[in-house]
C-alpha positions in Angstrom: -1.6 -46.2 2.2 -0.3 -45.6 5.8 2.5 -43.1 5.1 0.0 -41.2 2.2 -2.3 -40.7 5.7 0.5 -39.6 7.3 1.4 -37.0 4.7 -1.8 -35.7 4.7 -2.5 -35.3 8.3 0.8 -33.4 8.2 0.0 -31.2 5.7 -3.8 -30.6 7.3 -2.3 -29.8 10.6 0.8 -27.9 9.5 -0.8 -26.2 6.3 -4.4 -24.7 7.5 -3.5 -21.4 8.9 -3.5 -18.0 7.2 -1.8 -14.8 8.1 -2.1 -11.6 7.6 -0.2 -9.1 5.2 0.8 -6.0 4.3 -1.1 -5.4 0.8 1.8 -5.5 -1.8 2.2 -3.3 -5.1 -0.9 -4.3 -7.5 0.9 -7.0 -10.4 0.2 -7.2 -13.9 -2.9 -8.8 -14.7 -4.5 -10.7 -17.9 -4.8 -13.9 -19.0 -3.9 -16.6 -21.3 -5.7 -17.4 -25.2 -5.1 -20.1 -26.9 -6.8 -20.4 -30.6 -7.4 -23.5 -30.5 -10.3 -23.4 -28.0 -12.0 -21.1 -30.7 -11.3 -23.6 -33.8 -12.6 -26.2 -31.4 -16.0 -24.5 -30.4 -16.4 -23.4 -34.3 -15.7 -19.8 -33.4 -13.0 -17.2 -34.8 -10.2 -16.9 -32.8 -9.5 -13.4 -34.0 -13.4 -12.4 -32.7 -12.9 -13.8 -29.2 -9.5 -12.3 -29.0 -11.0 -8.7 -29.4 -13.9 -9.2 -27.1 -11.9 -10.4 -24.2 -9.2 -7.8 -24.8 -12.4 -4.7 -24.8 -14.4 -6.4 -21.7 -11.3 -7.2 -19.8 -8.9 -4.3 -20.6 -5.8 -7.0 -19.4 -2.5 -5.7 -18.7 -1.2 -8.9 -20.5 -2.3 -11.7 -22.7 -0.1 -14.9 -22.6 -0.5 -16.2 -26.7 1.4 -19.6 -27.8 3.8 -19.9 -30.7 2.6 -23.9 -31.0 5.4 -25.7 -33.0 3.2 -27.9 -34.8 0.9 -24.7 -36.0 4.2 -22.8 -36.9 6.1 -25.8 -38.9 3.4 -28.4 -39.8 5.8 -29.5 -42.4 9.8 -29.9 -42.1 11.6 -26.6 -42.8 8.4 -24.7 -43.3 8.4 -22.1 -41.0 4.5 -20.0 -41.2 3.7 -17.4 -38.5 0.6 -16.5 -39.7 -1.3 -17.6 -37.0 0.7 -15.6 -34.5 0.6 -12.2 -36.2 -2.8 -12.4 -36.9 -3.3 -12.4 -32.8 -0.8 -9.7 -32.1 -2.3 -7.6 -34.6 -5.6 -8.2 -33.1 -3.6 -6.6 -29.9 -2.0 -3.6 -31.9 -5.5 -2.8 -32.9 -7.2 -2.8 -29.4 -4.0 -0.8 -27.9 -4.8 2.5 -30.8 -8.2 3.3 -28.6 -7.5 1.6 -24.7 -6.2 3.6 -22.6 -3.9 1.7 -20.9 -2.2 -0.9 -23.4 -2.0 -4.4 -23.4 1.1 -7.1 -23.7 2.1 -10.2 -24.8 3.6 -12.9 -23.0 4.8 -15.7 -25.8 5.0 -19.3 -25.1 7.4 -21.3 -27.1 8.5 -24.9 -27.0 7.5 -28.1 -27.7 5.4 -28.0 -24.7 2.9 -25.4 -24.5 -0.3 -24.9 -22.5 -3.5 -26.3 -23.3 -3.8 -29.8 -24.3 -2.7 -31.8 -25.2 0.6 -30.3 -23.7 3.0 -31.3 -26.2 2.8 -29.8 -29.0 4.7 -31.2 -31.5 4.1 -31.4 -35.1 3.1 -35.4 -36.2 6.3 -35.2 -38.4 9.0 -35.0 -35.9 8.2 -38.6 -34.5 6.6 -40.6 -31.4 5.1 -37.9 -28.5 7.7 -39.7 -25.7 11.3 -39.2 -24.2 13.7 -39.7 -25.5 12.2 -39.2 -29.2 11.1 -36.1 -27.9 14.7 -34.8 -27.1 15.9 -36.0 -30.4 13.6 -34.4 -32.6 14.6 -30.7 -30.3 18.2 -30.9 -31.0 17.2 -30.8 -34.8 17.7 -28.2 -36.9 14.3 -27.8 -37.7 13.0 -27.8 -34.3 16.0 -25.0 -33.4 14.8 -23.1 -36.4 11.6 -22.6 -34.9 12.4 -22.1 -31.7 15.6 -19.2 -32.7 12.8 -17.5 -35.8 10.4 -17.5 -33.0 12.6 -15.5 -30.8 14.2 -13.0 -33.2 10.5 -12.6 -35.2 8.4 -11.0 -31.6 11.7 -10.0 -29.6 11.5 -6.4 -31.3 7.8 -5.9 -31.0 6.5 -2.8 -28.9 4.0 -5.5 -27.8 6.3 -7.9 -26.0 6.8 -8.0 -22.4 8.2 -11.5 -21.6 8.7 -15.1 -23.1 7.6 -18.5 -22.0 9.8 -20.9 -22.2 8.2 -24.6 -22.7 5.3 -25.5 -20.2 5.4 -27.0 -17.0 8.7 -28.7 -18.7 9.8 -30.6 -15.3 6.1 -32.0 -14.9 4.5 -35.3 -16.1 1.3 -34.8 -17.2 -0.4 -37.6 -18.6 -3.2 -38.0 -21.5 -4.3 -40.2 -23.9 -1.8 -39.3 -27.1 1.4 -38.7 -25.3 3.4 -40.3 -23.2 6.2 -39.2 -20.9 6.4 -35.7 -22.4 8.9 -34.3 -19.7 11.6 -31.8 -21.6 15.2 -32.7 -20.2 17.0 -30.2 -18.5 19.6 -30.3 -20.8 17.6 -29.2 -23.7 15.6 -26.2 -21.5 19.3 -24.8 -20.6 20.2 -24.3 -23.9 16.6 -23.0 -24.9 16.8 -20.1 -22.0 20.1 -19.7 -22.8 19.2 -19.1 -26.3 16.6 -16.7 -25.4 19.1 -14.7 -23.2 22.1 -14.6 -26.0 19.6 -13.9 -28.9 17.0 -11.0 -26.9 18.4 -9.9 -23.7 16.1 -7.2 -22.9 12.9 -10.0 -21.9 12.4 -12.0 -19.5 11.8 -16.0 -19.7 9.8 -17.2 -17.2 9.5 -21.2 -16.5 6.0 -22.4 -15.2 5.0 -25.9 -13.3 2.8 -26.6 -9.9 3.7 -27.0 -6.6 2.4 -29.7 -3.7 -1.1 -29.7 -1.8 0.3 -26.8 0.1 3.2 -25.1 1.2 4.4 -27.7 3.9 4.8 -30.4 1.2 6.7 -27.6 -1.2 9.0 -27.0 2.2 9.7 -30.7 2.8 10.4 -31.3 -1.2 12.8 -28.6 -0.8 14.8 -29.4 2.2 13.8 -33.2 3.2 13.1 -34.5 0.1 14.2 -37.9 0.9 11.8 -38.1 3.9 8.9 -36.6 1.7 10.0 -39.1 -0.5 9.2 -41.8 1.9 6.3 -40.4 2.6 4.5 -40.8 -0.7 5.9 -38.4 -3.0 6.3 -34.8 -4.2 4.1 -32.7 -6.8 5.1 -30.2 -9.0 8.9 -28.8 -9.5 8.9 -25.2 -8.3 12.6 -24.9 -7.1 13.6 -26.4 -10.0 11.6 -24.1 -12.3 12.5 -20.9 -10.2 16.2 -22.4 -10.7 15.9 -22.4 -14.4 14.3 -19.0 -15.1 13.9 -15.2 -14.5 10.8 -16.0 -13.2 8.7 -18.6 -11.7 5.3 -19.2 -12.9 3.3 -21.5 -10.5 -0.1 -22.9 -12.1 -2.5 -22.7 -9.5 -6.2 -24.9 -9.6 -8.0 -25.3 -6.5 -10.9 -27.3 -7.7 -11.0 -30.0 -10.6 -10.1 -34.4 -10.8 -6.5 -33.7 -10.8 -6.7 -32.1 -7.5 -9.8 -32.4 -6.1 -9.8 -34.2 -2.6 -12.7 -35.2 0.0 -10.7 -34.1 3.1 -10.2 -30.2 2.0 -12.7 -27.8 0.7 -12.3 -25.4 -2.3 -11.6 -22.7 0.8 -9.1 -24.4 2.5 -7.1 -25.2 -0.7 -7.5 -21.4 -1.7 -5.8 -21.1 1.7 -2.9 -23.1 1.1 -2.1 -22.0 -2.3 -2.0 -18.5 -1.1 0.4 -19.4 1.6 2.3 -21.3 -1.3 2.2 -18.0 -3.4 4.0 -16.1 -0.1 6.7 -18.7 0.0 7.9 -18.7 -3.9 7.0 -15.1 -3.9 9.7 -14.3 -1.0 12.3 -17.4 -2.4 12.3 -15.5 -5.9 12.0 -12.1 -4.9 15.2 -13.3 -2.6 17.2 -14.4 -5.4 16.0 -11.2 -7.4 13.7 -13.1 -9.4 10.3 -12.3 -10.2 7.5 -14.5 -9.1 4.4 -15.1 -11.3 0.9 -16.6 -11.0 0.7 -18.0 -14.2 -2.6 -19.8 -14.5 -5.2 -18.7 -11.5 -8.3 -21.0 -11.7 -10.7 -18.3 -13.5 -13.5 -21.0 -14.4 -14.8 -24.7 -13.3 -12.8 -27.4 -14.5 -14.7 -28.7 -17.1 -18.9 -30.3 -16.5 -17.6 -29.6 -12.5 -19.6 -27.1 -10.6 -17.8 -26.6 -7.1 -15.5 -24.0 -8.5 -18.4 -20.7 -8.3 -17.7 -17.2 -9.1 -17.8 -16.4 -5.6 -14.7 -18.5 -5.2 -13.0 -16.6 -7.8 -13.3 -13.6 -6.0 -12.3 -14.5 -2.4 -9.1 -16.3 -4.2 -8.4 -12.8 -5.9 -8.8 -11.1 -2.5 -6.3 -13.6 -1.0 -3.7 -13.4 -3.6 -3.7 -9.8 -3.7 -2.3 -9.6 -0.7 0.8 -11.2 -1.7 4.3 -10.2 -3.3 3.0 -11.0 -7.1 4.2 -9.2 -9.9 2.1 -10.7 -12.7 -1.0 -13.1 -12.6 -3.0 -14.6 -15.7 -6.3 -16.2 -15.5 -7.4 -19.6 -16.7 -10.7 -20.1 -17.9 -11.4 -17.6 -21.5 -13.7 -20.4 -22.6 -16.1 -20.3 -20.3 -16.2 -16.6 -20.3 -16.6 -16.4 -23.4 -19.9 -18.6 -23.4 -21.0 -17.1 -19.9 -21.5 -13.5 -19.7 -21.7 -14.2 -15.9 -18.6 -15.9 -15.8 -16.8 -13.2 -18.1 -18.4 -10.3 -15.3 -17.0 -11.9 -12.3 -13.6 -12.2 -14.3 -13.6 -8.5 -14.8 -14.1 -8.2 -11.4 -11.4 -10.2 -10.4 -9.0 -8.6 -12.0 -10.1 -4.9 -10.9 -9.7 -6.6 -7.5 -6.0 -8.1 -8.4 -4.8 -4.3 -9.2 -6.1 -2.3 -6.8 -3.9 -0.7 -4.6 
């Protein structure tokens, strides 16, 4: 208990400050959809699609190629799903003005819960299990169709690969769900030897703020003594073209009494202008992959207003693409869905 006070007086005291900077190039901004939040609120996914894509007018839309919606049975490979969505896209781009495009997830771990998605076929939801059933020839079959299916399309910009794939993340059906690193070198690999004109950007968290990321990454074993690291951003910016960070100021996961939803905006923007200038260094882009865009489920300290001044902050810095979190609750709260707009008006102006 000591040393987690310790940690966190550290990061209060070294981690509070903000600077100012030189307003950067406006990024690419959208968000992400998943279907399955429409199948679960008994709406079409198709319908929500197109109303987000005509209120928003996104740059990009991140859209998952889930493994267990794509081969629910072994050696049956259905895209349906997927084409469905991008047509939904192709439609919207014949009357906007300025054209959106996709960002496509693949791997057994994809966003949105429960994180791994992986068909009930392919055996238990744990290491090493997991790994086994991805060295298949069924699992490389859809991860190898996926990629030569999309890489072609006028509509796609970059690719996904897994989620958050150095991260734990616990829930109720799986257990640890970690991809090995073995298994994501060969899958960016793969993506580079079979489409070498996108991207393939790699996505996880980083610590409370930006002096726990800088004592992960060069005195990890006195961090370590400390209480711990969070989130895997060198390794992720390692892996990729890009790195994604996931960034949530307000919710249980990360929710703590000593720090408001201000001062955490605060340190994640100071996080954003470290990875920024680290990939940007080793000529990487650096992404904002999931920006808090709603409250985090029945929670109500996350407010519109906060949207907006974490916008403001983040377009300050080096990003060259940002999606938002949250299409659900737009989608059921036009006041929600208005501030988004906003937001990301704010995010690329110049």
């Amino acid at each position: 208990m000591k040393s987690l006070i310790v940690l966190v007086c550290i990061a209060c005291l070294l981690g509070s400050e903000t600077w100012a900077q030189p307003q950067s190039d406006p990024p690419l901004v959208g968000f992400s959809f998943s279907p399955n939040l429409s199948e679960w609120a008994g709406r079409e996914p198709d319908a929500d699609l197109r109303r987000l894509l005509t209120e928003t007018h996104p740059d990009l839309v991140r859209l998952p190629i889930y493994w267990d919606a794509v081969q629910s049975s072994p050696g049956v490979l259905d895209f349906t799903s997927i084409d469905e969505l991008l047509e939904v896209v192709a439609e919207h781009n014949k009357t906007s003005a300025d054209p959106t495009r996709v960002v496509l997830t693949i791997g057994a771990r994809n966003f949105l819960y429960p994180e791994l998605h992986q068909p009930a076929w392919a055996g238990p939801r744990e290491q090493p299990y997991i790994n086994s059933s991805q060295t298949g020839s069924d699992y490389r079959a859809y991860f190898e169709t996926s990629i030569t299916r999309y890489m072609d399309s006028p509509l796609l910009y970059a690719w996904q690969v897994e989620n958050e794939p150095f991260d734990l993340v616990h829930n109720d059906i799986t257990a640890d769900d970690r991809i090995s690193a073995s298994q994501l070198t060969w899958e960016i690999d793969r993506v580079h030897e079979l489409d070498p004109v996108h991207d393939a950007v790699v996505t996880t968290y980083n610590g409370w703020n930006v002096t726990i990321d800088m004592m992960q990454l060069y005195a990890a074993p006195v961090l370590a003594r400390l209480g711990g690291s969070s989130g895997h951003p060198e390794e992720a910016l390692q892996a990729g073209d890009a790195l994604g960070l996931d960034l949530y100021v307000d919710g249980p996961p990360i929710k703590a009494d000593f720090a408001t939803v201000g001062l955490r905006t605060v340190w994640k923007q100071q996080a954003v202008d470290f990875w920024a200038n680290r990939a940007h260094g080793m000529g990487k882009d650096f992404w904002i992959a999931e920006m808090q865009a709603a409250p985090w489920g029945d929670e109500t300290s996350f407010t519109t207003s906060d949207l907006l001044k974490g916008a403001a902050d983040y377009r300050r810095e080096p990003v060259d693409v940002v999606l938002m979190w949250g299409a659900e609750t737009w989608l059921e709260d036009p006041i929600w869905l208005s501030a988004v707009t906003r937001a990301m008006d704010l995010m690329r102006s110049k």
